[in-house]
C-alpha positions, 0 to 999 in steps of 0.5 A, a space after each residue: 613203462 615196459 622194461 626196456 623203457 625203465 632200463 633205458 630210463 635208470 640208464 639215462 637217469 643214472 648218467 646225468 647223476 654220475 655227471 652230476 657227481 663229477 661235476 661237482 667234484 671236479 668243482 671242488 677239486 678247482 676250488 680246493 686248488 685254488 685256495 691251496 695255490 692262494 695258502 701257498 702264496 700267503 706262506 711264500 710271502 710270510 717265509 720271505 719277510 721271516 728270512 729278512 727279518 731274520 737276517 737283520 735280527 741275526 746281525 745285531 745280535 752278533 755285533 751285541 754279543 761282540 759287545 758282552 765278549 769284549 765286555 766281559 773280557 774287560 770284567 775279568 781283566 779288572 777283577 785280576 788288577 784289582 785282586 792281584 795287580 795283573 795290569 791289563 793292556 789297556 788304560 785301566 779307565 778305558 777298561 772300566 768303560 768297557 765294562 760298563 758297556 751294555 747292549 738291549 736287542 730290538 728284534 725285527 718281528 714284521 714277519 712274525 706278526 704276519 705269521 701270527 695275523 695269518 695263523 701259524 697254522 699256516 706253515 706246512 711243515 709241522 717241525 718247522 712250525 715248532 722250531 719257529 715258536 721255539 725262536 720267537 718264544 723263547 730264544 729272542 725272548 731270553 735276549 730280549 729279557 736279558 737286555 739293559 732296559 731290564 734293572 736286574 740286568 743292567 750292567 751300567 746300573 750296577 757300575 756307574 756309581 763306582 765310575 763317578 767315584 773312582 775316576 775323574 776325566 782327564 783331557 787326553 782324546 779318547 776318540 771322537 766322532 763327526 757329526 754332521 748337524 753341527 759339521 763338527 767332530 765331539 771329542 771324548 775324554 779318557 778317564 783315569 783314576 783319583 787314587 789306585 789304592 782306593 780303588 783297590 780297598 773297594 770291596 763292594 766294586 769287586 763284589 759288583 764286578 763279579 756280578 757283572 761277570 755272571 750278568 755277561 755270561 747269561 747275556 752271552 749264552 742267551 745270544 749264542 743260542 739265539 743266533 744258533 737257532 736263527 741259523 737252523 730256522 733260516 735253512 729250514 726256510 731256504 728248504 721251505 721256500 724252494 719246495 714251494 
């Protein structure tokens, strides 16, 4: 071949390869935006069943610590009576019950399932990612933990001897409550105690119901913190989603 044939040529040859080349990387690029547009999807979706997960999970833990509020409220009521005779403003059988109250957590965990199924990798945002695990590994773990079915924090565990002993039922209404499959109302009864004085010479109560005390305030910080981080990963969440 002369040279401008050769030129001509390389030329030509040059073009399709450059063509080529594009070709394929615009093909790569069509195939990269695809999967990304189908991650983002996915991650949509995971960050949409979390957030509901959340708000369920949010609500119960708050009517629970309620439960360990009052409940300890009632604690410390009933050790100032029995240690120094404060009477408390309710009925002090309905006090005691209120002690013996007790409450197990049951998180909704679909969503994070999910984002494990899909791989936690998943979520973009490296922080979130950490502050997610945080929730789900440690703060509803704690809650969970902490919750009655565990025999070493089992409030009732602990009380219910002294309520077989110590009081006995009397016919005076409590409360009641209607229940529809057999369309009638179930009354329950107040209690009062068999005797005040030996009630009160009951070390071993006084040294449970101080137990129960520090039972209630590990339950407490563990809902407090538990509820705290469920608010900054669902803002973290809103954020997430509206950027997607």
């Amino acid at each position: 071949m002369s040279k401008n044939q050769f030129r001509k040529y390389f030329k030509y040859a040059f073009g399709e390869i450059v063509l080529v080349v594009i070709g394929i990387l615009i093909a790569l690029q069509i195939n990269n935006w695809n999967e990304n547009r189908k991650l983002n999807k996915e991650e949509v979706a995971v960050l949409a069943e979390l957030r509901e997960d959340l708000k369920t999970t949010s609500k119960e833990l708050k009517n629970d610590l309620k439960t360990h509020i009052t409940g300890l409220e009632a604690n410390i009521q009933f050790i100032q009576f029995l240690k120094f005779n404060k009477i408390p403003d309710k009925d002090i059988g309905q006090v005691f019950a209120l002690c013996n109250r007790d409450a197990q957590a049951y998180p909704k965990t679909s969503g994070y399932k999910l984002l494990e199924s899909k791989g936690i990798s998943i979520i973009t945002n490296d922080t979130f990612r950490k502050e997610i695990s945080k929730l789900y590994q440690l703060n509803i773990k704690r809650v969970t933990e902490r919750g009655k079915l565990n025999p070493y924090h089992d409030i009732a565990k602990v009380l219910d001897s002294y309520e077989k002993v110590h009081f006995t039922q009397t016919n005076s209404p409590y409360y009641s409550v209607y229940n529809n499959d057999i369309k009638d109302s179930i009354q329950f009864y107040k209690f009062k105690t068999v005797s005040i004085e030996k009630l009160k010479r009951d070390n071993n109560l006084l040294i449970d119901l101080e137990k129960i005390v520090s039972i209630r305030m590990s339950k407490i910080y563990a809902h407090k913190d538990a509820i705290s981080q469920i608010k900054t990963v669902s803002e973290i969440i809103n954020k997430e989603l509206e950027k997607l």
